[in-house]
Structure formats: C-alpha cells, structure tokens
N, C-alpha and C positions, 0 to 999 in steps of 0.2 A: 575532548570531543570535537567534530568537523563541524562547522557551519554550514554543510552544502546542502544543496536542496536539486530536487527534478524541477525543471525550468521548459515547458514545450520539450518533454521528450528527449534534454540534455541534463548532466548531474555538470550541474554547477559548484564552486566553492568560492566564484571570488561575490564580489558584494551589487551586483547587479539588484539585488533585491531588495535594496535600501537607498534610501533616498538622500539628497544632500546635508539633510537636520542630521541624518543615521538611525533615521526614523525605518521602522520595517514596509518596505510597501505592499500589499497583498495580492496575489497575482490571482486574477479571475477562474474559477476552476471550470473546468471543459465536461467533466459529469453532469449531465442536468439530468438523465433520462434515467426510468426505471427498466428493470426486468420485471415482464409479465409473463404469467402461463402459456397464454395466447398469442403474445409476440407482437401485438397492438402498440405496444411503446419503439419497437423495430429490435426489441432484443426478448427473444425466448427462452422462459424457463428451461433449461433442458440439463440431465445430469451429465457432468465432463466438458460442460462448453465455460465453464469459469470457475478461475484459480481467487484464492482473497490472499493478498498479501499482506503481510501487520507488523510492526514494530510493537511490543508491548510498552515502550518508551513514551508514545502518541499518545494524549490524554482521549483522544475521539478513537484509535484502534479496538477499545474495550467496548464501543455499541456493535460494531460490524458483527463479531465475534455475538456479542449476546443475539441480534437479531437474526441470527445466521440458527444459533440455539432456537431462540422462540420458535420461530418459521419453520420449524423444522428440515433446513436444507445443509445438515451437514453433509449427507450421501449426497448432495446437488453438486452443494460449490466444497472445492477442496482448498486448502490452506497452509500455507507456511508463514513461519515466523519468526526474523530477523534476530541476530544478539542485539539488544536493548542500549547497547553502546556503538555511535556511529562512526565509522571508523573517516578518515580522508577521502576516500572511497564507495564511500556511500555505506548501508547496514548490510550488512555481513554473515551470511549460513551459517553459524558454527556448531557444534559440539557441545549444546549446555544446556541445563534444565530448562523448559520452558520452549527452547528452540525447534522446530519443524523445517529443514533442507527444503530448498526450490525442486519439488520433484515435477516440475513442468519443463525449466529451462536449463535444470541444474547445475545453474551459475552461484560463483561461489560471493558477491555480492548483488545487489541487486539496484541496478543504475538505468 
C-alpha cells in the first residue's frame, strides 16, 4: 500500500508530512464550513451541486455516508467510492464490490 496523501491540492508520496522524529505531522484541514438549506454558511443545499468521495479504507469515511443516510440527502449529494487499497497513485475506481466509478469527473484514480 502507498503512503501518499492530498497535500493543498497535490497527491503526494514522499515524506513531507513527517517530521524529523518520523513523527506524523497533521496538516490543518481547510473545511470548516457547513452546507445549509438557505446558504447562510455561503454553501447551499441544492441537489447536483455535491459529489462525496469515500475510501471505505478511512476509519471516519463511514459517518459521511451514515449522515448523508440520516439527513436524508442521498437524491442531494451523490457518491462514489474508491477500491479500499491505495495504489502509488492515489485510490483507484475499480470494478469491485462495494466500488461506485467517479461519475462526476470520470477519472480513473482520484488525486
């Protein structure tokens, strides 16, 4: 399995994201804001305006997916999801149970 990670928008693999110990360092995450109905937070509810992407691999990938359930915004936001094994390349569309194709950008990893 690869070590790479999205890094601002670049899929990385070398070790930028560890520190001189080889300690992991955590890189600040740039989501803060929610989707509201009304669009008060500057993003609105609307069906077709958001894709969720998921590795099932991700121990936090399974609330997206539940909340997405609760909320009832399957018809809202639409969904694909990664083979569970990451390749050099970042995770990878494939052909396997469980799997869901990038049908937004129809790329065949996603980096």
């Amino acid at each position: 399995m690869a070590s790479g990670m999205m890094v601002e928008g670049q899929w990385r693999i070398d070790r930028t994201n560890v520190d001189p110990r080889g300690q992991f360092k955590e890189i600040p995450t740039t989501f803060r804001d929610r989707v509201t109905a009304d669009g008060s937070s500057g993003y609105k509810a609307e069906a077709g305006r958001y894709h969720l992407y998921v590795s099932l691999a991700c121990p936090w990938a399974h609330r997206t997916l539940i909340v997405r359930e609760l909320k009832g915004l399957k018809e809202i936001i639409s969904v694909s999801i990664v083979d569970p094994i990451m390749s050099n390349n970042g995770w990878r569309f494939i052909d396997a149970p469980g799997a869901i194709p990038d049908s937004v950008n129809n790329t065949e990893y996603l980096v």
